[in-house]
PyMOL Python script that loads the backbone (N, CA, C, O; Angstrom):
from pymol import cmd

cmd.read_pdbstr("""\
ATOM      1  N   UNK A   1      -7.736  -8.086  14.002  1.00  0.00           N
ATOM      2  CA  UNK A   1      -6.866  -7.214  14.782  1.00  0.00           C
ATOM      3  C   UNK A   1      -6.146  -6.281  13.819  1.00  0.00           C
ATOM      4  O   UNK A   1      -5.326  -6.615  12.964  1.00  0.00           O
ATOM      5  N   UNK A   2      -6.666  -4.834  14.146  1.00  0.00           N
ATOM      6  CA  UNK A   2      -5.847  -4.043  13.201  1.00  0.00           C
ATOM      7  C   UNK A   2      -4.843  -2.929  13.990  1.00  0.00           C
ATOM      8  O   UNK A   2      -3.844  -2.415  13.487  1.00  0.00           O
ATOM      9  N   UNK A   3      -5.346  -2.696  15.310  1.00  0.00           N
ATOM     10  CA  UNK A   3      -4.815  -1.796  16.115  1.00  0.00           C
ATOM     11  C   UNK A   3      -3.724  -2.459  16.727  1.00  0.00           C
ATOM     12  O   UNK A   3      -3.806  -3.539  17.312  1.00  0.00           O
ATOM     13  N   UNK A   4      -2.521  -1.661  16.549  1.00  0.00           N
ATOM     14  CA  UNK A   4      -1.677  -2.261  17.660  1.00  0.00           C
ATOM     15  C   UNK A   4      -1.948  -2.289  19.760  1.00  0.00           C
ATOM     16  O   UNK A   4      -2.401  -1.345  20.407  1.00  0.00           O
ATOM     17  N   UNK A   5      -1.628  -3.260  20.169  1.00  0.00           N
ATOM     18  CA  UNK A   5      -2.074  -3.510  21.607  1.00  0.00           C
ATOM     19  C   UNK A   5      -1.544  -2.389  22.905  1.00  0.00           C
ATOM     20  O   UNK A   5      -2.021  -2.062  23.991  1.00  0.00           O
ATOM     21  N   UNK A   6       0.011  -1.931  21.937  1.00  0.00           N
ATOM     22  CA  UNK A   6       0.487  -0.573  22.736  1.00  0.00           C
ATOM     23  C   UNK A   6       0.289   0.582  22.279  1.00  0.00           C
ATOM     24  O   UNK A   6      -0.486   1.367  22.825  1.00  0.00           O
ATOM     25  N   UNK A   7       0.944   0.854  21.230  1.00  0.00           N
ATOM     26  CA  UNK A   7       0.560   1.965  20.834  1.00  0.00           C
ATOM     27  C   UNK A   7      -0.639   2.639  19.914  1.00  0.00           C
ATOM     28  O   UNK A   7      -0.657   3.794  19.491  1.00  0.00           O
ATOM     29  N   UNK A   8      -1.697   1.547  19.707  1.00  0.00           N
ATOM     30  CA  UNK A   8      -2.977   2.030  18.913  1.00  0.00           C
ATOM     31  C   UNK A   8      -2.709   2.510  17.475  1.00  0.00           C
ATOM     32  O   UNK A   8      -3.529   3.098  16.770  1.00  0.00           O
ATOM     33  N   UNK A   9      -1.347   2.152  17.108  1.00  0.00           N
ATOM     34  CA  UNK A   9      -0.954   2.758  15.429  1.00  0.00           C
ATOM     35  C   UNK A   9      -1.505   1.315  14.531  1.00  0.00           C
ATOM     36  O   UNK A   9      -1.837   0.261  15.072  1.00  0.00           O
ATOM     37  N   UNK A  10      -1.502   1.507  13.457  1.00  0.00           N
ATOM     38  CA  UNK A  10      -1.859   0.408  12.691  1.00  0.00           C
ATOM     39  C   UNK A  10      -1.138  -0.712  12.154  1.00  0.00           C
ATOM     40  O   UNK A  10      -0.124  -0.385  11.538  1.00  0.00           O
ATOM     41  N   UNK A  11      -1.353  -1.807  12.209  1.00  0.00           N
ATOM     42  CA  UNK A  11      -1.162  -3.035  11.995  1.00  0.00           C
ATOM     43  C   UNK A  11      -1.285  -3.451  10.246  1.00  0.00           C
ATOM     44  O   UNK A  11      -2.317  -3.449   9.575  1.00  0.00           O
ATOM     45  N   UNK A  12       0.094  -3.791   9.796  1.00  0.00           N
ATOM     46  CA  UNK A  12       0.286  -4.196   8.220  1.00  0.00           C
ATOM     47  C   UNK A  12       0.408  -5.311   8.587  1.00  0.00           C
ATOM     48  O   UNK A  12       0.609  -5.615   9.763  1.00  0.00           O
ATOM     49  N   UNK A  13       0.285  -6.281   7.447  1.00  0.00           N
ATOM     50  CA  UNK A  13       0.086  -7.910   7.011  1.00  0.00           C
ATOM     51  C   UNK A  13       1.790  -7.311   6.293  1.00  0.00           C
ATOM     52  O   UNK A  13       2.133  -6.392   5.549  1.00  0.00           O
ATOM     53  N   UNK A  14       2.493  -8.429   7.022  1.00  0.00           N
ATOM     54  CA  UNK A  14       4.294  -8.575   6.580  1.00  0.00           C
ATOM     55  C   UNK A  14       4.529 -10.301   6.891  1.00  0.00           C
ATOM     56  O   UNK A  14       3.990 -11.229   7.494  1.00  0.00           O
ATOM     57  N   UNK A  15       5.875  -9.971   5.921  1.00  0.00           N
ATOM     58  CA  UNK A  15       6.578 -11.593   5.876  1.00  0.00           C
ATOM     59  C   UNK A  15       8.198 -11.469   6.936  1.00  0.00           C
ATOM     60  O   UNK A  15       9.356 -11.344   6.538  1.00  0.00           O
ATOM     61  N   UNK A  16       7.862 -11.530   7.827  1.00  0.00           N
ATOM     62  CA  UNK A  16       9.270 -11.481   9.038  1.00  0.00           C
ATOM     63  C   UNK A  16      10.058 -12.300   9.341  1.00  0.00           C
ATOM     64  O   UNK A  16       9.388 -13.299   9.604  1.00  0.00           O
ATOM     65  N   UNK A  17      11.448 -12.594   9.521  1.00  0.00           N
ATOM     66  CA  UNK A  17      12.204 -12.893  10.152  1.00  0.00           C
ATOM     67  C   UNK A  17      11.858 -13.190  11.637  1.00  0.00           C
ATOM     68  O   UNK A  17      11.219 -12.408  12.340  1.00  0.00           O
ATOM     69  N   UNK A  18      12.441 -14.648  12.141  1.00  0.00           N
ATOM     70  CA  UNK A  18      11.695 -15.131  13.677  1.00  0.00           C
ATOM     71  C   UNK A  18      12.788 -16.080  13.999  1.00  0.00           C
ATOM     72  O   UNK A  18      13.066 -17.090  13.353  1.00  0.00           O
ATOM     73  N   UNK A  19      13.302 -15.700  14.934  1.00  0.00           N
ATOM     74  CA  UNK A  19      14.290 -16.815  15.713  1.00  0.00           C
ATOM     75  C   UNK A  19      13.883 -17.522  16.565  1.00  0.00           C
ATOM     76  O   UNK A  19      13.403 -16.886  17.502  1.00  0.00           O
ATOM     77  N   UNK A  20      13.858 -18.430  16.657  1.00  0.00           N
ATOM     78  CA  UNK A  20      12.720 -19.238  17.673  1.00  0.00           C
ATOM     79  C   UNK A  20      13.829 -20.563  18.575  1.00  0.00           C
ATOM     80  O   UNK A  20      14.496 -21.355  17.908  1.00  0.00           O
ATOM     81  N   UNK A  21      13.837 -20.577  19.717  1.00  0.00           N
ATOM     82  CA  UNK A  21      14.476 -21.365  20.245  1.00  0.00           C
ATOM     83  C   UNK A  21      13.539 -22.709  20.560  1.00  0.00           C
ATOM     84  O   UNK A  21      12.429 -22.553  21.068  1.00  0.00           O
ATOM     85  N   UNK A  22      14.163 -24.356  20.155  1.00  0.00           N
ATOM     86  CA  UNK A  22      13.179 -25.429  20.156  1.00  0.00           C
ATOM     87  C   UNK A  22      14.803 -26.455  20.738  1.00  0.00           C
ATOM     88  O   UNK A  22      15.876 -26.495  20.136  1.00  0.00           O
ATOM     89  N   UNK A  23      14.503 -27.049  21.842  1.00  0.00           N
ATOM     90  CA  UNK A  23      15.065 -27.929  22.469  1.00  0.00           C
ATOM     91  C   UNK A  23      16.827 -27.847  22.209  1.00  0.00           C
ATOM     92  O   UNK A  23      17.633 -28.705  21.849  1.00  0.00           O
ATOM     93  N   UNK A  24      16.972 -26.436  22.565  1.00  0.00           N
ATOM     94  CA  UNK A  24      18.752 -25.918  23.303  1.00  0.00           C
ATOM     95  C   UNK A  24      19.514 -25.750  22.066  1.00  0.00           C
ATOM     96  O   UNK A  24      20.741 -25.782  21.982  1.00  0.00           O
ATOM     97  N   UNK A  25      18.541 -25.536  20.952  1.00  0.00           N
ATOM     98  CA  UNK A  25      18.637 -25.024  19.022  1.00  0.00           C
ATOM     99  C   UNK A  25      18.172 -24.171  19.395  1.00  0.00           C
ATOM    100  O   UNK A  25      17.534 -23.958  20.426  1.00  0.00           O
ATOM    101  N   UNK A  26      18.622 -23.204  18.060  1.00  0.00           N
ATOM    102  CA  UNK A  26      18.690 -21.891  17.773  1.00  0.00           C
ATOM    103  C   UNK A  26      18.108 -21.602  16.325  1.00  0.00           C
ATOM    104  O   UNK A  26      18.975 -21.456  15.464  1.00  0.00           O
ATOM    105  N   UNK A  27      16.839 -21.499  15.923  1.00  0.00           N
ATOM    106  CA  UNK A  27      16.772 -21.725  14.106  1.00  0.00           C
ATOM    107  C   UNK A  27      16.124 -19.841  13.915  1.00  0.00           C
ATOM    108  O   UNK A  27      15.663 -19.020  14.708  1.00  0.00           O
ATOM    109  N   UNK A  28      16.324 -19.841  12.939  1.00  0.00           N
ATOM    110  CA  UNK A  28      15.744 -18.933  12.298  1.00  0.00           C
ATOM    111  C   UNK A  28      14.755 -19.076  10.717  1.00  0.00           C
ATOM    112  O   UNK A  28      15.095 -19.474   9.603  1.00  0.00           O
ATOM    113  N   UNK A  29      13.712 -18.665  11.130  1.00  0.00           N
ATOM    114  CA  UNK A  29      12.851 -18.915   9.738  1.00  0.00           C
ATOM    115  C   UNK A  29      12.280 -17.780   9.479  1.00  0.00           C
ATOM    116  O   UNK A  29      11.681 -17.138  10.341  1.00  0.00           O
ATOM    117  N   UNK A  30      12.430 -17.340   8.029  1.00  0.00           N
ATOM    118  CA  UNK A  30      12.215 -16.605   6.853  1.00  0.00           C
ATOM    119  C   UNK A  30      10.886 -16.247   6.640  1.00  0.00           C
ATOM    120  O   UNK A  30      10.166 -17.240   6.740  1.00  0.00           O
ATOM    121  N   UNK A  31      10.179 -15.075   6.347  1.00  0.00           N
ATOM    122  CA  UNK A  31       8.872 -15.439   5.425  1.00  0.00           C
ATOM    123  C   UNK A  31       7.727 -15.692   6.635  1.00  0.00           C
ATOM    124  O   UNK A  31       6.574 -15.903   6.259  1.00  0.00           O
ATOM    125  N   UNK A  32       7.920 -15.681   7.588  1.00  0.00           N
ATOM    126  CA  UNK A  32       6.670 -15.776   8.677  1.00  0.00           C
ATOM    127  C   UNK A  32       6.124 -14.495   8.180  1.00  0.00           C
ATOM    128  O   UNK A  32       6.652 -13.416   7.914  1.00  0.00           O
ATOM    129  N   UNK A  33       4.319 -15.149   8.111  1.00  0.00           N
ATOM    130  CA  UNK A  33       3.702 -14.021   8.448  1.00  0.00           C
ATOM    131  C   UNK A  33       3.584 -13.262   9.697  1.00  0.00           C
ATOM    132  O   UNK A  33       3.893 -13.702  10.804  1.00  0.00           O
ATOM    133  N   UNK A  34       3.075 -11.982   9.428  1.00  0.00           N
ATOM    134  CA  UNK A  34       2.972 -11.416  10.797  1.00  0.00           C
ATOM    135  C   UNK A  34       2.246 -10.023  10.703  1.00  0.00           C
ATOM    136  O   UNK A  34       1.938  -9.474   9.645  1.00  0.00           O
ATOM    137  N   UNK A  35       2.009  -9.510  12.023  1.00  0.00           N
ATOM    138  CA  UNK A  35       1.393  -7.975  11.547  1.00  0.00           C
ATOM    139  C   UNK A  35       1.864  -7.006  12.786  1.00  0.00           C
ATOM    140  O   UNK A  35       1.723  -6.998  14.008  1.00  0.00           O
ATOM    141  N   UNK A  36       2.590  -6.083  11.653  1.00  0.00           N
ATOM    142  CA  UNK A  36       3.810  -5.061  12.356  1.00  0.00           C
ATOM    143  C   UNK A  36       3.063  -3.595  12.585  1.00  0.00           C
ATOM    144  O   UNK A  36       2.424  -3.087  11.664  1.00  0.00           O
ATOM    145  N   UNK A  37       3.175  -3.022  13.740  1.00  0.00           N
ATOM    146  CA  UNK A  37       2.844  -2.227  13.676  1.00  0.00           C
ATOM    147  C   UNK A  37       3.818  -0.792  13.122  1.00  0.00           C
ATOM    148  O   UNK A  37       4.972  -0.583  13.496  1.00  0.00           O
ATOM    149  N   UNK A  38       3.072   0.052  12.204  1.00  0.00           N
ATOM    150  CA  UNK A  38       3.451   1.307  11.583  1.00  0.00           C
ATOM    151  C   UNK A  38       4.142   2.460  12.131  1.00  0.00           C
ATOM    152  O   UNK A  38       4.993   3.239  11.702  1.00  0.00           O
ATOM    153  N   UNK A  39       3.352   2.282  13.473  1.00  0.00           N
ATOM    154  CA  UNK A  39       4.454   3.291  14.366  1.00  0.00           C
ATOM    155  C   UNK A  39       5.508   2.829  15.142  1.00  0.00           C
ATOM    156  O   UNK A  39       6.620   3.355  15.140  1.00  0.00           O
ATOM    157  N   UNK A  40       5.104   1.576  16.003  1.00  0.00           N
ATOM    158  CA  UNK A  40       6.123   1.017  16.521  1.00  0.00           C
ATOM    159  C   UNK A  40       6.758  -0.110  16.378  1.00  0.00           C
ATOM    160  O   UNK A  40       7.530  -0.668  17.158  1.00  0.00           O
ATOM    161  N   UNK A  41       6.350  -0.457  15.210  1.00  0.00           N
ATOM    162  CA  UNK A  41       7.120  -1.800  14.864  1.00  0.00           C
ATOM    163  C   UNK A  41       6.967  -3.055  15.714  1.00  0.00           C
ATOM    164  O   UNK A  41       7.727  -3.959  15.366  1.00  0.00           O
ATOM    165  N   UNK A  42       6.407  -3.248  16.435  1.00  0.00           N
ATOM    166  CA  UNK A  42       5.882  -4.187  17.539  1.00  0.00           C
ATOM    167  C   UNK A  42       5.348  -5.407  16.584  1.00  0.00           C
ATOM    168  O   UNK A  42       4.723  -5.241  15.536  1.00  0.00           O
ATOM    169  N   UNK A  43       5.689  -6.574  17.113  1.00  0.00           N
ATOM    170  CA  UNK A  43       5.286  -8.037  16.087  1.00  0.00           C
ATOM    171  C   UNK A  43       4.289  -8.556  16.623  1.00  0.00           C
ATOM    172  O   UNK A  43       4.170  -8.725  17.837  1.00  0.00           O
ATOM    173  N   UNK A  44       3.296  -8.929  15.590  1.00  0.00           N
ATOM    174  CA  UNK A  44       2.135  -9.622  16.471  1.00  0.00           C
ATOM    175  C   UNK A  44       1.958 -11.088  15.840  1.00  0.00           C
ATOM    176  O   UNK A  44       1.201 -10.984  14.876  1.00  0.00           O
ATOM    177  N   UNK A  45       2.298 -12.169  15.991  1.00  0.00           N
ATOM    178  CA  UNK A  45       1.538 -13.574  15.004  1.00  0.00           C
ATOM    179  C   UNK A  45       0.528 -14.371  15.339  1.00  0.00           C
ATOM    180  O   UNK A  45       0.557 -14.943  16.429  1.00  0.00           O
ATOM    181  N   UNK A  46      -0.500 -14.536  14.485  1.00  0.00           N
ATOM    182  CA  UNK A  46      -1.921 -14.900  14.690  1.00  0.00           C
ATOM    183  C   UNK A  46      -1.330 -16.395  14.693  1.00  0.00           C
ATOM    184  O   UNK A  46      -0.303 -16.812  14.158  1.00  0.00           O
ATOM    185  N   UNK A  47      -2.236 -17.034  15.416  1.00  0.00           N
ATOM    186  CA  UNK A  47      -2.024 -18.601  16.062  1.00  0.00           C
ATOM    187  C   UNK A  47      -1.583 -19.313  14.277  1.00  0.00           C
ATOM    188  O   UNK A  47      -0.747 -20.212  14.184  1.00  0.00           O
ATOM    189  N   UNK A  48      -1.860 -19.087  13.787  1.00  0.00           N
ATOM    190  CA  UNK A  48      -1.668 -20.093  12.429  1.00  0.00           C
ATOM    191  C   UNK A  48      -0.091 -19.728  12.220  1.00  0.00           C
ATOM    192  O   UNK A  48       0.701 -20.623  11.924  1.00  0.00           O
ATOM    193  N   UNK A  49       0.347 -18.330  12.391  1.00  0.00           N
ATOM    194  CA  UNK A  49       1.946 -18.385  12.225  1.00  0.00           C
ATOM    195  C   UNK A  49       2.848 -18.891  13.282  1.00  0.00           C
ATOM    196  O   UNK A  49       4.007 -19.234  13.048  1.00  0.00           O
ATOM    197  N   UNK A  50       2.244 -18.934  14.553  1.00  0.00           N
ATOM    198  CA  UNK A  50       2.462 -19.810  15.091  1.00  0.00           C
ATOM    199  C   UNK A  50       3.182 -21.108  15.475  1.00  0.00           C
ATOM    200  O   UNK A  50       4.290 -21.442  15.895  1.00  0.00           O
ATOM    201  N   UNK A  51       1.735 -21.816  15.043  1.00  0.00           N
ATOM    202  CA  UNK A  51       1.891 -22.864  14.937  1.00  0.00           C
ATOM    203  C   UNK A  51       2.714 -23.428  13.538  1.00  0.00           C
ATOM    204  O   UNK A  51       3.175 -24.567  13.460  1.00  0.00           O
ATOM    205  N   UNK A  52       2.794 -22.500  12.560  1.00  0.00           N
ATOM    206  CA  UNK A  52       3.796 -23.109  11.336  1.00  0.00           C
ATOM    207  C   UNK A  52       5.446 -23.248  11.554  1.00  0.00           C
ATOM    208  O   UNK A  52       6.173 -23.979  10.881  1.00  0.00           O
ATOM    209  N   UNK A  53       5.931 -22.259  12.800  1.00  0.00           N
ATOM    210  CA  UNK A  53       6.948 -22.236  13.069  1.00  0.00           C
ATOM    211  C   UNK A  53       7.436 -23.367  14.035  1.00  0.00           C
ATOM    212  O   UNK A  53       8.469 -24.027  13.930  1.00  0.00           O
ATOM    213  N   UNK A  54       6.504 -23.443  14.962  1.00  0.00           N
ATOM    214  CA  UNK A  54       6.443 -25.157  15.842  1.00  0.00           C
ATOM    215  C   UNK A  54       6.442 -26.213  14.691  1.00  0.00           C
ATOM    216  O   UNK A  54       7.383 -27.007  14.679  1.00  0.00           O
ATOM    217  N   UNK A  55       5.663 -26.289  13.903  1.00  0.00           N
ATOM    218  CA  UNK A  55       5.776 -27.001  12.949  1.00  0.00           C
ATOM    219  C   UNK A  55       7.234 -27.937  12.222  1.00  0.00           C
ATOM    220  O   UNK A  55       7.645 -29.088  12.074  1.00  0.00           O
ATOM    221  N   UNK A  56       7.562 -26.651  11.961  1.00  0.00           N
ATOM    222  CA  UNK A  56       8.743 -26.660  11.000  1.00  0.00           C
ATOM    223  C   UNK A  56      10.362 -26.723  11.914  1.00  0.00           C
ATOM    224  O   UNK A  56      11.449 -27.020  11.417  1.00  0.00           O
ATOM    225  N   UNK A  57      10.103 -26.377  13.242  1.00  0.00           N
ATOM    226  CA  UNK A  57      11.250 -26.930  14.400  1.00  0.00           C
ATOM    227  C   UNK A  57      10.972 -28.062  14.793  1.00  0.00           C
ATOM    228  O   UNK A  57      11.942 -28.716  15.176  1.00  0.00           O
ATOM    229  N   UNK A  58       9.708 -28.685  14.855  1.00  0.00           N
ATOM    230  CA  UNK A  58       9.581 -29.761  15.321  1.00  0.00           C
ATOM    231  C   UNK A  58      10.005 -31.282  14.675  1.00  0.00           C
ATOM    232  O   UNK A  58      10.359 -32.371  15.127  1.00  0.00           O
ATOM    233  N   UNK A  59       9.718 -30.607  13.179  1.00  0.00           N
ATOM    234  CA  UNK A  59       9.291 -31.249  12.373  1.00  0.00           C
ATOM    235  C   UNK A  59      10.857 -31.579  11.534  1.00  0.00           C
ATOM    236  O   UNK A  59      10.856 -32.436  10.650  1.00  0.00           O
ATOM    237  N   UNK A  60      12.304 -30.754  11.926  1.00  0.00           N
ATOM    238  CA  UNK A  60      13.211 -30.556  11.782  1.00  0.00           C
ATOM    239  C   UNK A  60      13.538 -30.542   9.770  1.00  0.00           C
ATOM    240  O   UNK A  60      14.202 -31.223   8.990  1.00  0.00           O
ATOM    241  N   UNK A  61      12.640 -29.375   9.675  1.00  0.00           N
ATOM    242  CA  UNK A  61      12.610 -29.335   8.200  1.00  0.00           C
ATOM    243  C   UNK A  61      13.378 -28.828   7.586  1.00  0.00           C
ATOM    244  O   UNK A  61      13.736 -27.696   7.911  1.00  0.00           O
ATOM    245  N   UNK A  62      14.025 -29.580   6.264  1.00  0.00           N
ATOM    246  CA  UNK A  62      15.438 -29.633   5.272  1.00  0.00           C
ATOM    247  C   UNK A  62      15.877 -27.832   5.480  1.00  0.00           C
ATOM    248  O   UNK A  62      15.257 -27.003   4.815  1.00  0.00           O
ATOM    249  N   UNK A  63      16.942 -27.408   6.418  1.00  0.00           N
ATOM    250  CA  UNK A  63      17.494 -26.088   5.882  1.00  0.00           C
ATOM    251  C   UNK A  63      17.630 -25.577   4.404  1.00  0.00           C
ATOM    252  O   UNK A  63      18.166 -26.199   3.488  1.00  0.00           O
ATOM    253  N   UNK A  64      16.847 -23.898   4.308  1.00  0.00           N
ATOM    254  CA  UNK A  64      17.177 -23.784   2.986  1.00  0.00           C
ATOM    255  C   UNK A  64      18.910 -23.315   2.720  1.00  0.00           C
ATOM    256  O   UNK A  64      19.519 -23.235   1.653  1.00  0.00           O
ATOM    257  N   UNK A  65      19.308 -23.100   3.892  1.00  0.00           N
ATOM    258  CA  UNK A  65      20.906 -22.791   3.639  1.00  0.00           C
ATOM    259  C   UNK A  65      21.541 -22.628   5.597  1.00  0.00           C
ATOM    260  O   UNK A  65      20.831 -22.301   6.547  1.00  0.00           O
ATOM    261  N   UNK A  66      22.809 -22.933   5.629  1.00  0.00           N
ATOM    262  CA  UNK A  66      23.096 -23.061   7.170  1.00  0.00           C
ATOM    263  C   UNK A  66      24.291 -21.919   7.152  1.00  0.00           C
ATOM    264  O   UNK A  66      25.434 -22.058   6.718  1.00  0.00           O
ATOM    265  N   UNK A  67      23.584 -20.537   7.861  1.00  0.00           N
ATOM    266  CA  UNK A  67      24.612 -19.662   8.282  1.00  0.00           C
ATOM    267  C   UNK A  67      25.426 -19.515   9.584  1.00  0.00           C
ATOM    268  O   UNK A  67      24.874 -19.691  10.670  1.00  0.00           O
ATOM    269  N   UNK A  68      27.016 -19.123   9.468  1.00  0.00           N
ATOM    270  CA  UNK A  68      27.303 -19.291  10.801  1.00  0.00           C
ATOM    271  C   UNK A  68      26.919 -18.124  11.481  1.00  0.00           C
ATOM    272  O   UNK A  68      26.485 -17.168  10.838  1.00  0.00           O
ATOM    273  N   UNK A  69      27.055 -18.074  13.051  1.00  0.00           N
ATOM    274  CA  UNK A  69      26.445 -17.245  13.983  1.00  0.00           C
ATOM    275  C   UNK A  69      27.152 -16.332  14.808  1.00  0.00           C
ATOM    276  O   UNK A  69      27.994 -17.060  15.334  1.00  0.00           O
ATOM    277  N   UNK A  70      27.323 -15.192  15.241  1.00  0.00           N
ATOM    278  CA  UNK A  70      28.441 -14.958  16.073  1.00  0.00           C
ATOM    279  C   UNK A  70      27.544 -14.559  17.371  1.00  0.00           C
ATOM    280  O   UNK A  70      26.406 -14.094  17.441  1.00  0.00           O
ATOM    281  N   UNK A  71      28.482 -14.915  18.362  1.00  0.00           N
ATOM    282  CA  UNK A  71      27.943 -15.388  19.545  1.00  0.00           C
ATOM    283  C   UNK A  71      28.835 -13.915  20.286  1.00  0.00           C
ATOM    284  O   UNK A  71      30.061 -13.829  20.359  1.00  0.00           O
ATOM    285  N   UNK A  72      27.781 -12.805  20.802  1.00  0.00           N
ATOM    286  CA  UNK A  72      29.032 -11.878  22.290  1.00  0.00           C
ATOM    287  C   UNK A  72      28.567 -12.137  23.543  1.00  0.00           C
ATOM    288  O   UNK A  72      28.018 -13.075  24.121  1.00  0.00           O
ATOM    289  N   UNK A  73      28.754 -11.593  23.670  1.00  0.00           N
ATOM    290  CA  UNK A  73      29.179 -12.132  25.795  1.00  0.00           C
ATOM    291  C   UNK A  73      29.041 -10.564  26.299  1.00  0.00           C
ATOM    292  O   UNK A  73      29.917  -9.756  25.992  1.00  0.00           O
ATOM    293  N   UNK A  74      27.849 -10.159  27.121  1.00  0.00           N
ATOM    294  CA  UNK A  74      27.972  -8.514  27.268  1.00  0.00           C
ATOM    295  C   UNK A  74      28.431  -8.611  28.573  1.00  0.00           C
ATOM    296  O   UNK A  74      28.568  -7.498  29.079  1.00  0.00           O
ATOM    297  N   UNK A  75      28.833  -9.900  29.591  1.00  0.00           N
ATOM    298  CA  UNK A  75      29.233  -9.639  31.063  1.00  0.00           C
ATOM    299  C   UNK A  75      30.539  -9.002  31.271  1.00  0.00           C
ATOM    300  O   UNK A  75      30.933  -8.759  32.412  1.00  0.00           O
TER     301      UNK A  75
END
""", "prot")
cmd.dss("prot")
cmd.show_as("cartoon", "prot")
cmd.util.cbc("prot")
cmd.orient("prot")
């Protein structure tokens, strides 16, 4: 997959930022691969990045550091 799925611009191999919600947690992991598109920035992750991120929530693996969060309220 090199074309992006909306806008047909091209697709780079990147290391992204991914917040992933796993049982009413909130984690964020570093360093996911992924492939961004050039024009629109749109994220795509092939089943192996995936599944490394299930992995590693599931798997409740050692934080490399615990930042606090700020939480707004847009109602």
């Amino acid at each position: 997959m090199n074309e992006c799925l909306y806008c047909k611009g091209h697709l780079e191999a990147r290391l992204v930022s991914r917040v992933q919600a796993y049982h009413g947690r909130w984690y964020l992991i570093e360093h996911v691969p992924a492939l961004v598109c050039s024009q629109c920035g749109e994220t795509f992750y092939t089943p192996q990045a995936h599944d490394l991120v299930l992995s590693l929530v599931r798997e409740a693996a050692a934080p490399v550091r615990i930042d606090p969060l700020t939480v707004l309220d847009a109602s």
